[in-house]
N, C-alpha and C positions, 0 to 999 in steps of 0.2 A: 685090850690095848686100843686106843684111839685110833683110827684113821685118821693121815696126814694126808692134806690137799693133795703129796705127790702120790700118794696110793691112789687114792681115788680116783686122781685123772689117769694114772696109766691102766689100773685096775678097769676103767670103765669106756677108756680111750683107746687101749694098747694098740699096737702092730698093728697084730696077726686082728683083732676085733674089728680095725675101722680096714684095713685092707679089704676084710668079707663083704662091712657096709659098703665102703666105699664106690664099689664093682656094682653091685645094685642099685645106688644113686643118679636118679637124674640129675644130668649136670645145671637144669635149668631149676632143680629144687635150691641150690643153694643160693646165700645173702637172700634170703628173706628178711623182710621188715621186724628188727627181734627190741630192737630199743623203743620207749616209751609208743610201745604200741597201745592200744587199749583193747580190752576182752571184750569177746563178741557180746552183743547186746549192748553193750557200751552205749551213755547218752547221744543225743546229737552231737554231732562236730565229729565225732570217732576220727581219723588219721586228718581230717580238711581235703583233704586233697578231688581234685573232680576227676571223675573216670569218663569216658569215652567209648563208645561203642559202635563200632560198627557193621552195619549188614548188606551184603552183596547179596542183590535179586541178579541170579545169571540169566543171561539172555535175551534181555532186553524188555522191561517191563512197558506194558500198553499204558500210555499215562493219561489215556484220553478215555480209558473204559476204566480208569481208577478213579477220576475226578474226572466226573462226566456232565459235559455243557449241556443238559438232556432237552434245555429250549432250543437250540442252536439246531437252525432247518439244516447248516450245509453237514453238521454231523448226522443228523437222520438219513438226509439223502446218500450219502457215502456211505454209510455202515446200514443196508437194508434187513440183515439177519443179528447184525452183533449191537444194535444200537440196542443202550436201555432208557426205557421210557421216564418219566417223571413219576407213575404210581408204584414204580420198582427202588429208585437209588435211595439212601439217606440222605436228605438236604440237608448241606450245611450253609449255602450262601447263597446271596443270587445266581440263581439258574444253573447253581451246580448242586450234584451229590457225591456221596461216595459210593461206592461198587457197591450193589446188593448183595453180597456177601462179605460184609465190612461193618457190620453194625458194633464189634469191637471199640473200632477207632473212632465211628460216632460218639459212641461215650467217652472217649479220651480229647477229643476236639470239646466235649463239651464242658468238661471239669478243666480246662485250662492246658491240658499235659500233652497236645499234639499240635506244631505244625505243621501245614504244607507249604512247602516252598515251588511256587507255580513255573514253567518256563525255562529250567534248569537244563543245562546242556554245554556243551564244546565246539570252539571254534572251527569250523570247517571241518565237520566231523567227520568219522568212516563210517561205511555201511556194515566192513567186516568186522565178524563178532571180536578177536583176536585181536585188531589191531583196538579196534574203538576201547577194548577194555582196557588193555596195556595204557592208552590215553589217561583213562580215570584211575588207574592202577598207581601210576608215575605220575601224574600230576604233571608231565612233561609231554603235549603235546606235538604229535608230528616228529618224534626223538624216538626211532625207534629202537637206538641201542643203549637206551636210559638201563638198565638192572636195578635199581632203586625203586622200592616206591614212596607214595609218600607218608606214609606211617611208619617207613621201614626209618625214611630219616630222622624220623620226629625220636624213634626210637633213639639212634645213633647219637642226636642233640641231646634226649633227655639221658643215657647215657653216660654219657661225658658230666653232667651236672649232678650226679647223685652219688653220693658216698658208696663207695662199695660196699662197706660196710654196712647199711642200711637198707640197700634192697636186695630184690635177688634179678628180676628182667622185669623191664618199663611195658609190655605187651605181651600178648597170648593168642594164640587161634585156635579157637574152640569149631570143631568140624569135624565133617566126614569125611573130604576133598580133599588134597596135596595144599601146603600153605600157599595160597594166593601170593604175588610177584606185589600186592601192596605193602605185605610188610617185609619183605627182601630188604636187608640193612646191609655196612659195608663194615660192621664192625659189632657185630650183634647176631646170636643166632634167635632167633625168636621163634618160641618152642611150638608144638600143636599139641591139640589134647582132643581126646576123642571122651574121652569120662572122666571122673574124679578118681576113681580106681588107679590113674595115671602119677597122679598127684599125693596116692597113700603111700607112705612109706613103714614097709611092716619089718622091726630088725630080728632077722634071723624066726621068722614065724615059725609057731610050733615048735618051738625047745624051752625049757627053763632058761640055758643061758642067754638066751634071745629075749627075754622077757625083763630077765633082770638087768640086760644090757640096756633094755629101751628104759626100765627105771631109771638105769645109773645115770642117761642122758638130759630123763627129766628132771632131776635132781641139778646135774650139773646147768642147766639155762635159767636153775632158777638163782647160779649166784649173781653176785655182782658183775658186770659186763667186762671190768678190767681184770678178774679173775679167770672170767668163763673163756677167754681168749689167750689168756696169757701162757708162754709155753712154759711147760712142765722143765723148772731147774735139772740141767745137767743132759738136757736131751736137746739138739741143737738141727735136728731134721729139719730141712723145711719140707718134705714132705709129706711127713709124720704132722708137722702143723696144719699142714694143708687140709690133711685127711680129716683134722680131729676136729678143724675148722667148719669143715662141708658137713663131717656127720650131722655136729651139733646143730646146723642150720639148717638142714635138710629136716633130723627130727622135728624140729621147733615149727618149720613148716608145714609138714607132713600133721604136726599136733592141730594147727591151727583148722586144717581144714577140716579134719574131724571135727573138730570141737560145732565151725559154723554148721556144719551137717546134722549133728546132733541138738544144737539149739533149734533149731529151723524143724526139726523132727519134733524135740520135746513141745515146742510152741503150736505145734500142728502146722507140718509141710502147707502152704501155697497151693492151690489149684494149678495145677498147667494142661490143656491140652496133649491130645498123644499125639503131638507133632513132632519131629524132628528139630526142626527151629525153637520148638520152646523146651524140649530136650537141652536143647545146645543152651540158650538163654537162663535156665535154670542154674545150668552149672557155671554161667557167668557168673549169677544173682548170690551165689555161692562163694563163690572165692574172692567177687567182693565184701561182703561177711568176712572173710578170713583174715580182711586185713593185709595182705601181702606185699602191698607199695606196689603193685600191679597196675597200669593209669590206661594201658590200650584195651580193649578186647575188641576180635576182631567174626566173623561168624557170616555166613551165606544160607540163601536159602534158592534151591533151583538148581543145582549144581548137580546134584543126584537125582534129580527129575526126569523124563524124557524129556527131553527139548528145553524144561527147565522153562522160562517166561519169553522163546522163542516160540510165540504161538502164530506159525505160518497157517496153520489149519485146525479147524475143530477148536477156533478159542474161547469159545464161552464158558463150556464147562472144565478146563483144561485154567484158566486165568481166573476163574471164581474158585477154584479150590486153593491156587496156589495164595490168593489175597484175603481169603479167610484161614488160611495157615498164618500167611503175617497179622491179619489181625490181631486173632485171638493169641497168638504166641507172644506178641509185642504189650497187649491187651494182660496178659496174666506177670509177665515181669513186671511191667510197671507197679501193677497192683502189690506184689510179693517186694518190691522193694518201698513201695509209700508205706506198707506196713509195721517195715523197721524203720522209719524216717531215714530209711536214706535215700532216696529220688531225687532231691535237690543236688543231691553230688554228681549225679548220673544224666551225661546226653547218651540218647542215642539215635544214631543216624540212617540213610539206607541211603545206596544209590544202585542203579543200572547204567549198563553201557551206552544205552540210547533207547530213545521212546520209540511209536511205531507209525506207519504212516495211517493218515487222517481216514483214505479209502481202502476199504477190503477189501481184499482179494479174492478170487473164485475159488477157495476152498473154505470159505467161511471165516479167513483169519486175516491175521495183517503184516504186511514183511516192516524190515527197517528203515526208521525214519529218524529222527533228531532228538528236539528236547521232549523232555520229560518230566513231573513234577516228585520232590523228593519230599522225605518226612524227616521231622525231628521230634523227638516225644523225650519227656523229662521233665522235671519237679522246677525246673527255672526257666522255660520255654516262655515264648509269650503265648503261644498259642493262636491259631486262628491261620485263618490266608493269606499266605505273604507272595507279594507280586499278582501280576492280571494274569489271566487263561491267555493262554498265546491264539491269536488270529489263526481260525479255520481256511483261511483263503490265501493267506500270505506264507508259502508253506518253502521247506527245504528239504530236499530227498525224498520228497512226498510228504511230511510229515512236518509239526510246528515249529517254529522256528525259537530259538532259545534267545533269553533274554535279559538270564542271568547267568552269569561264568562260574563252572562249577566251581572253579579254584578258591570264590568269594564264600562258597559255603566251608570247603577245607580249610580257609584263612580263617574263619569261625570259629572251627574245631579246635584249630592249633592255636590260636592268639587270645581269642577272649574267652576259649573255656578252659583249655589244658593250660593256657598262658608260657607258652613256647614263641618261639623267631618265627614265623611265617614266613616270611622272605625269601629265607634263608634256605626253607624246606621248598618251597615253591617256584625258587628261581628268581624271583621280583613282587614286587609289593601289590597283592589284591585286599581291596577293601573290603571289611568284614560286613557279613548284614546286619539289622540292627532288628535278631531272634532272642534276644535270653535278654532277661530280667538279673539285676541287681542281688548277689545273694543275699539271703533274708537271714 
């Protein structure tokens, strides 16, 4: 005897069935991207949309031993033990290089796919780690009882403009730390994920009815979307809808990730470092593959450190480990996504709470100082050095003085790549730089 649509959905929906899934579902699996999405490997153009990325160096990155003025007599004289020479850094411009342990990002400066943005900092900054981050956190300086940050809002705008129906959460924090206070929303919980494991959804694993369950669900997403939603005549739950709603979108999610996993396997996995940051970056590289209508990702590196890029003492070898972590971690994403063409979709950003001061200290390291220069890498960057090396002599906290407002790199982010209200998220209107290229 035939099966009728209403067998089948309760048969593969019922109760007692999605009650079991339901209990196991992350709530942040469900409204995933299920309408004209495209299958992974899918040509150029896949969903259009640009993703966003960003990376927290905690603790205050040295931005003066990262992009190093190595002609500059007043940094040799201040830095007697941590200064690096000119037969040591990567040149990339006049009289700077990058960190000798950065050769990485040499090659990404040199294929087009790295900016540095020189001078980068906050108005009347703090020296404390705590307050200065909450600063770049909230995008709301001097406000200490801001709870927002500003990704969290970007979230809460983008939010509000997308079908529910169509996504499932506008961001993600991919880590090992407690979710950072930048993406802190007022109306959005924005999830964290420590692995892909997080993201599998397995129904009822190891049983037959569990198996045939997850059929019945691929089955049912593969009908028609005014079908696959529609509730079952003569059953008037709503939340028996609810339930049979989240399953089916959960599975379909949960499918997606797999599937990117297993292409990316079948095509031979990407090189990454065994760093932690390219750990975390991979399973970004990943679930954007999956398609999910996912636009934030958010990720640190320093946080589970000692000291983390507070290098008061011992900072040579202690800040050359940690910027050959970023290199090469930032260095193999990029690579792993120009190779499915999607790089062009994809910025991604860094920033620290503050740079350090110009003179070391007597423990061979450097305490807190101001600006600091930040990076931008991506398939539509312009690439190269933007803004001057801020003046060794003209100093604030010890340290250079900034001369770009960070806000104008976040209005960036938010307006001419995500193309969201900056304003709006920012408080008032910062001008954006002029880093990215025209999509091609």
């Amino acid at each position: 005897m035939p099966q009728t649509r209403r067998d089948f959905l309760k048969t593969s929906l019922g109760t007692s069935a999605l009650m079991s899934l339901g209990a196991g579902v992350p709530s942040w699996l469900g409204r995933p991207a299920l309408a004209a999405q495209p299958q992974v490997g899918a040509s150029p153009g896949h969903s259009g949309e640009t993703i966003l990325v960003a990376v927290q160096l905690a603790g205050g990155n040295d931005g003066l031993n990262t992009i190093v003025p190595y002609d500059d007599d007043v940094y040799a004289r201040n830095r007697p033990t941590l200064r690096l020479p000119a037969d040591k850094v990567h040149k990339i411009g006049s009289s700077l290089g990058l960190h000798p342990q950065m050769p990485a990002f040499k090659r990404l400066y040199e294929e087009g796919h790295l900016s540095i943005l020189q001078g980068v900092g906050c108005p009347s900054p703090s020296g404390d780690h705590a307050v200065a981050m909450q600063d770049w956190q909230t995008a709301r300086p001097h406000q200490p009882h801001c709870q927002t940050g500003w990704l969290g809002r970007a979230v809460d705008n983008a939010y509000d403009a997308y079908d529910p129906g169509e996504v499932n959460v506008p961001a993600v924090f991919v880590g090992q730390i407690p979710r950072p206070l930048t993406l802190n929303a007022e109306n959005v919980v924005v999830p964290s994920l420590r692995s892909l494991k997080q993201y599998t959804l397995h129904t009822m694993p190891g049983t037959a009815g569990g198996q045939a369950h997850g059929r019945r669900l691929t089955e049912l997403a593969q009908l028609p979307r005014d079908q696959r939603f529609a509730s079952v005549p003569g059953e008037k739950s709503p939340t028996l809808d609810f339930l049979r709603r989240s399953s089916l979108e959960a599975h379909a999610a949960s499918q997606r990730v797999e599937a990117a996993v297993q292409a990316q396997d079948s095509a031979g996995a990407a090189a990454y470092p065994p760093f932690q940051l390219a750990h975390n970056l991979r399973i970004v590289a990943q679930l954007i593959r999956a398609e999910l209508g996912i636009r934030i990702y958010y990720t640190e590196l320093g946080g589970n450190e000692p000291g983390g890029f507070d290098t008061h003492a011992n900072q040579r070898d202690n800040h050359g480990a940690l910027l050959r972590q970023l290199s090469e971690s930032v260095a193999a994403f990029v690579d792993d996504l120009k190779r499915d063409r999607l790089l062009d979709r994809v910025l991604l950003m860094t920033f620290s709470e503050f740079g350090r001061t110009v003179k070391e200290n007597g423990r061979r390291g450097t305490d807190h100082g101001s600006a600091a220069p930040l990076f931008l890498a991506g398939g539509r960057v312009k690439g190269g050095l933007v803004g001057e090396h801020p003046n060794l002599t003209d100093l604030e906290n010890g340290g250079q003085k900034f001369h770009t407002d960070f806000r104008r790199v976040y209005a960036t982010a938010l307006q001419r790549w995500l193309g969201f209200d900056s304003a709006s998220d920012l408080g008032r209107e910062f001008q954006p730089l002029d880093v990215l290229n025209a999509e091609r």
